[in-house]
Wavefront OBJ file of the C-alpha trace (Angstrom):
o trace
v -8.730 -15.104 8.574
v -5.837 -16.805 9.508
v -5.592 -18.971 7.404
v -5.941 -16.750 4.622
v -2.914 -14.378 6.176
v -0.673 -17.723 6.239
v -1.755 -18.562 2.346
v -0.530 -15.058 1.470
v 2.108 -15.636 3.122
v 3.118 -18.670 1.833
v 2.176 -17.381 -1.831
v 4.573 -14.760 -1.348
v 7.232 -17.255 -0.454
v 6.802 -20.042 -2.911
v 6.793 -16.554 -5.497
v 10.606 -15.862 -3.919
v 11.547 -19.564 -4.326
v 9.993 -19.711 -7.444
v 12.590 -16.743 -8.550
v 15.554 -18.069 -6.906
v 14.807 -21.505 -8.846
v 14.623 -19.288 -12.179
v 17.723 -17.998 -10.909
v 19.659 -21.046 -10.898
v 18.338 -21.995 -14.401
v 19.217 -19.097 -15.883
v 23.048 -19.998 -14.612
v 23.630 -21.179 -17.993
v 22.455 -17.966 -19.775
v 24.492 -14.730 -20.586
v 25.693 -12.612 -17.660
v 23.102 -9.848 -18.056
v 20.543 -12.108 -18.343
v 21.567 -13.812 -14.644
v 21.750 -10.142 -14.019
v 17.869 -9.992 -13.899
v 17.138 -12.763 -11.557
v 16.859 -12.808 -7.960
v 19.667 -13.025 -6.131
v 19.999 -15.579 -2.694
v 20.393 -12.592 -0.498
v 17.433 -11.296 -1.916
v 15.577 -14.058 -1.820
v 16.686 -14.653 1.995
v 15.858 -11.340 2.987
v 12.408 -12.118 1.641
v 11.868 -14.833 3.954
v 13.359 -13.316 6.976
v 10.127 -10.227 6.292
v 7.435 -12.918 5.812
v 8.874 -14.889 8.977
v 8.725 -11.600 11.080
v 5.638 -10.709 9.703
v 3.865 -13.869 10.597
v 5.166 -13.828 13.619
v 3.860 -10.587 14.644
v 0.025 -11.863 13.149
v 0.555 -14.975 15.527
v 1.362 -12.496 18.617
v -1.686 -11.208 18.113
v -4.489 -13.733 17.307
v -2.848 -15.309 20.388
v -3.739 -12.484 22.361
v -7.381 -11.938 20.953
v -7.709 -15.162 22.094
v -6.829 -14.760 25.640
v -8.569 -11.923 25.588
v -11.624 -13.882 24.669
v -11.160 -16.225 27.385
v -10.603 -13.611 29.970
v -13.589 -12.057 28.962
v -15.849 -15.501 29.100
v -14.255 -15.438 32.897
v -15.827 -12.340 33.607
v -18.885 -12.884 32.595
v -18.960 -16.123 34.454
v -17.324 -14.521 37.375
v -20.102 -11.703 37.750
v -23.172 -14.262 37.167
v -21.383 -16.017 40.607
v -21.175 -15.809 44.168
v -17.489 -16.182 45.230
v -16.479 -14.228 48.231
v -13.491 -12.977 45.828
v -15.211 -12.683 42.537
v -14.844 -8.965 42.554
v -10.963 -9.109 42.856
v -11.146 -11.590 40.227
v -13.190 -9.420 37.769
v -10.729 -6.521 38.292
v -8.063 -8.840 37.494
v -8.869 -9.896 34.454
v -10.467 -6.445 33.283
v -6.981 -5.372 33.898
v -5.652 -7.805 31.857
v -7.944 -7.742 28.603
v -6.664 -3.983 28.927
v -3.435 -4.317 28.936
v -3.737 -6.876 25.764
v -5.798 -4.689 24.083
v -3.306 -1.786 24.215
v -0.604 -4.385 23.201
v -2.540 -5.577 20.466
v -2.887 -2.239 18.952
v 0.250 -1.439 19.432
v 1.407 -4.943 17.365
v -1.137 -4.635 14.585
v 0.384 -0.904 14.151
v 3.797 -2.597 13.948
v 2.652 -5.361 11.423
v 1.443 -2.391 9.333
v 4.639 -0.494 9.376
v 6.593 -3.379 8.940
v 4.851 -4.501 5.671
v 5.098 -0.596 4.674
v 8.751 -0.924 4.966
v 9.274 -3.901 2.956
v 9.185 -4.882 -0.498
v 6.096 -6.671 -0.210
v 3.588 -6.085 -2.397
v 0.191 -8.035 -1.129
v -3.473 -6.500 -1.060
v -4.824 -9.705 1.103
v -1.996 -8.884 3.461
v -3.206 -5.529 4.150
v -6.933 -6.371 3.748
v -5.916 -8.952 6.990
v -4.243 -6.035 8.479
v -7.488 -4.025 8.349
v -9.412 -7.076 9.680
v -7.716 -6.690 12.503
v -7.623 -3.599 13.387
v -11.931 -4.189 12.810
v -11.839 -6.714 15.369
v -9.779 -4.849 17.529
v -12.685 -1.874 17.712
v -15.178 -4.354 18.026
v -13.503 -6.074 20.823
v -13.036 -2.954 22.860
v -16.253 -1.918 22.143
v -17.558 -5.002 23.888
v -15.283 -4.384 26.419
v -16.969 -1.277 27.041
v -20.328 -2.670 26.848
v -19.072 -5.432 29.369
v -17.621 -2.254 31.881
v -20.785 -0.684 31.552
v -22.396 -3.833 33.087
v -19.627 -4.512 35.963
v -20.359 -0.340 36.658
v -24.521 -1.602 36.901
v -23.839 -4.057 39.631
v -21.317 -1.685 41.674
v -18.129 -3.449 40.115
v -16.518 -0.330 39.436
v -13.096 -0.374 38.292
v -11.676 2.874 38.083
v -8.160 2.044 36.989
v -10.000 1.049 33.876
v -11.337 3.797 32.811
v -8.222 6.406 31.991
v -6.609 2.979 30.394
v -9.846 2.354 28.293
v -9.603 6.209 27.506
v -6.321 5.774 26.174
v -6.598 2.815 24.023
v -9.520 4.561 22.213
v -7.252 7.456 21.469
v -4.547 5.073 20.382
v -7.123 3.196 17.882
v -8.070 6.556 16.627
v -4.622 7.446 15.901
v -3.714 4.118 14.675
v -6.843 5.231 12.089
v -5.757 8.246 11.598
v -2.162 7.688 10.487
v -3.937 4.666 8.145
v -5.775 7.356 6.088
v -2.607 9.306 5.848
v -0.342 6.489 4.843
v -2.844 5.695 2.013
v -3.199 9.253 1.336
v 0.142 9.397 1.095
v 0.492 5.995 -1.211
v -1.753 7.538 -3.774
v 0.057 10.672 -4.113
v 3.020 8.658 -4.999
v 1.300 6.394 -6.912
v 0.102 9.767 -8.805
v 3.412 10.590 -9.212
v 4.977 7.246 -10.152
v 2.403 7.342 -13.231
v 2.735 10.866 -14.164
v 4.350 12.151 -17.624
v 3.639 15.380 -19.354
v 2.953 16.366 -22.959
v 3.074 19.565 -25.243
v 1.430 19.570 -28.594
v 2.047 23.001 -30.843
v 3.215 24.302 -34.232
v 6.693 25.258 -34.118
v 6.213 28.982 -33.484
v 3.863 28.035 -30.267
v 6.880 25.750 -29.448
v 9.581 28.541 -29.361
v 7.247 30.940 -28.532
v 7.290 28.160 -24.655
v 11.003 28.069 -25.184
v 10.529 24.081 -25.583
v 12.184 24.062 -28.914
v 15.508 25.731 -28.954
v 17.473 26.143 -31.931
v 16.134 22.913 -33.406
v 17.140 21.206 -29.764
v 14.271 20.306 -27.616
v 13.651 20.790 -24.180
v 17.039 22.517 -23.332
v 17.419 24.699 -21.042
v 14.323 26.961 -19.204
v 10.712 26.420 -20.844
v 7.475 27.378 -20.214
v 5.986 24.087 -18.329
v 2.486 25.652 -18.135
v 2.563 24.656 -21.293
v 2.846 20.562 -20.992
v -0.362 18.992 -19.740
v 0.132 16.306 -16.958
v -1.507 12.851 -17.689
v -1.462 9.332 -16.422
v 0.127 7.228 -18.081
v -1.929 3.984 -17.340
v -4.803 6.130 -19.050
v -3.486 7.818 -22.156
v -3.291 5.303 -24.767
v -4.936 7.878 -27.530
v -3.957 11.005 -28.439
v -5.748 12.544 -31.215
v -3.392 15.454 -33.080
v -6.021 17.201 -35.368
v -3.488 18.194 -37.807
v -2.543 16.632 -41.056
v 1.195 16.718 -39.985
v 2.845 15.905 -36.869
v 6.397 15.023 -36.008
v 7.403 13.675 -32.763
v 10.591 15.571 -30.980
v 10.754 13.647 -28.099
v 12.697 10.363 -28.397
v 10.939 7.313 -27.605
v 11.292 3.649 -28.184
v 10.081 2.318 -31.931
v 7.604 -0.143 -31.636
v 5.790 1.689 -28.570
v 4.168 3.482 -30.488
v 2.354 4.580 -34.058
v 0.981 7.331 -35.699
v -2.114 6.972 -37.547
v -4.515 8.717 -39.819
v -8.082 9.072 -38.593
v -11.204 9.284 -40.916
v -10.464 12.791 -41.627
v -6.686 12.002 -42.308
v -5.651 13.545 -39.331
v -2.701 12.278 -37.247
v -3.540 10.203 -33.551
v -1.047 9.278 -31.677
v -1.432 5.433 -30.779
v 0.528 4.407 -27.397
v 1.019 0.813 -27.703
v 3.280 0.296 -25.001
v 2.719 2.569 -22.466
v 5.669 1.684 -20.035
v 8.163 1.101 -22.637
v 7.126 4.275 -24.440
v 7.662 6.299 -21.602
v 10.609 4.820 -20.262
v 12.922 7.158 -21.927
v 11.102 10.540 -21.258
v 8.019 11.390 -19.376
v 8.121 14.162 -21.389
v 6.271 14.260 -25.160
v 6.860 17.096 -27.103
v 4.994 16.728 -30.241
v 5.288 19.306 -33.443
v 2.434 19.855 -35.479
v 1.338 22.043 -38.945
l 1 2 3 4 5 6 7 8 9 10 11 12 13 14 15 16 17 18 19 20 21 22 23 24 25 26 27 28 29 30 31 32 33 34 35 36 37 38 39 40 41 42 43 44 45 46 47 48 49 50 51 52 53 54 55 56 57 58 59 60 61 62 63 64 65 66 67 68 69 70 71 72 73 74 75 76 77 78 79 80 81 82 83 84 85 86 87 88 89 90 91 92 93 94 95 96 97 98 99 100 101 102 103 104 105 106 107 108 109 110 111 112 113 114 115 116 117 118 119 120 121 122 123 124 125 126 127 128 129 130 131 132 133 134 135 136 137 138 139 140 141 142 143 144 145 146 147 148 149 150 151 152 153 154 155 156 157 158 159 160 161 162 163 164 165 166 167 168 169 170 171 172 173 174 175 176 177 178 179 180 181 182 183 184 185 186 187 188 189 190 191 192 193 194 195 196 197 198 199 200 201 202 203 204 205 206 207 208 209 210 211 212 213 214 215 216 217 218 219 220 221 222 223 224 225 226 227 228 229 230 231 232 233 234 235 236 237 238 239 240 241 242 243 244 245 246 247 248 249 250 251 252 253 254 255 256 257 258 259 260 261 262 263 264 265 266 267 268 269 270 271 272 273 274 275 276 277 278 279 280 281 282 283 284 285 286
């Protein structure tokens, strides 16, 4: 898995060099094209995220793995018969607890960080999840392992509030996942919303969306408009034999064409472009 965090990774940063390389191509272009490229700041600022955010992943595969060696001491240390292997069990109990609190508190920090920045990667945050799996199933081993210590009289009570508390962390850390990507798809709802009214002219003064010939100005009815996603609408059938679009939208995003009953269906060729202007369609039929 780590190896597949450090190819993201490094996809993401050959994508930023490959922009800042367009960049210095495009030197010889016209100002608002150079305008489009990636600047060195941004490009910089790129690589400072990925750095922190790989450093953060290393911080904590480095402390599953000392929590895997820890534990291998345990069980080693409770199959002996050293005067002091009790001390030694607590010991290291008490430190695979104290990583695994750390480590959920760094994979929640990896999460929020990669929230927080531009960064746009699905096998970054699939990683991110596969951590915080192996994080549950550690502890739950953990547990397993206490459970065993407890059935040989190797009770280690400072454990147990600690152990407590790290369960309640993952479960928050869980938690406040399922409302972040609650969150992300409300706003992806909204980022992809636009609204359209269809009516004869009447129905559209009658909404107060046509004003005076003006459209839109002004208080209207909105119950009117019907919310849609604009990844999804790409067809709009009119059933009416004439139809005149109010709204002002790009030409070439879009066509108007006669079905087999020669009424009018709005074709959205370009959905971003033809929405660009408005996400508002106000379309006039007879």
């Amino acid at each position: 898995m780590k190896k597949l965090f450090i190819f993201a990774l490094a996809a993401l940063m050959l994508a930023a060099c490959g922009d800042q390389s367009k960049k210095d191509k495009d030197d010889e272009e016209t100002s608002s094209e150079r305008a489009d490229n990636i600047s060195q700041a941004d490009a910089d600022a790129r690589d400072r995220e990925l750095d922190e955010l790989l450093a953060i992943y290393n911080d904590v595969t480095e402390a599953m793995q000392q929590i895997n060696e820890a534990q291998g001491r345990v069980v080693i240390a409770q199959q002996g018969e050293r005067a002091n292997r009790r001390q030694l069990i607590q010991e290291d109990m008490k430190f695979i607890q104290e990583k695994l609190a750390e480590n959920a508190e760094l994979i929640q920090k990896l999460r929020d960080q990669l929230a927080n920045t531009d960064i746009k990667s699905k096998q970054l945050k699939r990683t991110i999840d596969d951590l915080m799996s192996q994080l549950q199933s550690k502890t739950q081993e953990i547990q397993r392992l206490r459970d065993e210590l407890e059935a040989k009289d190797i009770h280690i009570a400072e454990l147990d509030r600690q152990l407590e508390s790290l369960n309640e962390n993952i479960d928050q850390l869980n938690e406040n996942v399922n409302t972040l990507q609650d969150t992300n798809a409300q706003q992806d709802q909204q980022l992809h919303a636009a609204w359209y009214a269809v009516g004869s002219k009447s129905e559209l003064k009658d909404h107060r969306i046509l004003k005076s010939g003006r459209v839109l100005e002004g208080e209207y009815d909105a119950s009117f408009f019907k919310q849609i996603d604009i990844r999804q609408l790409t067809t709009l059938p009119l059933y009416s034999k004439k139809a005149e679009i109010l709204t002002s939208h790009p030409a070439g995003s879009y066509s108007l064409e006669r079905d087999a009953n020669r009424q009018y269906v709005l074709q959205i060729l370009d959905p971003q472009r033809f929405w660009s202007t408005s996400k508002y369609l106000v379309i006039q039929i007879k």
